[in-house]
N, C-alpha and C positions, 0 to 999 in steps of 0.2 A: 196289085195294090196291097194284097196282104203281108206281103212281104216287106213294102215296107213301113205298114205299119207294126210290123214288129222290130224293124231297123229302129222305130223313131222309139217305141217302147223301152228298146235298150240304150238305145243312147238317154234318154231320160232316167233308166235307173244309174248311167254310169253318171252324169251330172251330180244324183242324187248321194251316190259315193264318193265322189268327189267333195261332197259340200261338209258329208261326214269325216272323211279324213282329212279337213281344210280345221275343223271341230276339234275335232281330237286332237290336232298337232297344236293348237292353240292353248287345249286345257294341258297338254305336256308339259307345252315351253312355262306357261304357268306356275304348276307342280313344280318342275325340276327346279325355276329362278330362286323357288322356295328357299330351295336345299344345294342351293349355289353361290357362290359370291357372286357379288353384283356385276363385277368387272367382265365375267360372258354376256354382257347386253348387247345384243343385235338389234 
């Protein structure tokens, strides 16, 4: 059982990294639209 709970451990930090590189890419696309024309809208 210890096992996995350090399976579930990780999988929670990887969600958790996930949610921050979901973060980050959003305040990029952000930043970057800044310093873009408009016409790269996805």
């Amino acid at each position: 059982m210890k096992r996995l709970a350090g399976i579930d451990e990780y999988v929670e930090d990887q969600e958790e990294w996930v949610v921050l590189q979901f973060e980050f890419d959003r305040f990029l696309v952000k930043y970057s639209s800044k310093n873009k024309p408009e016409k790269e809208n996805k």
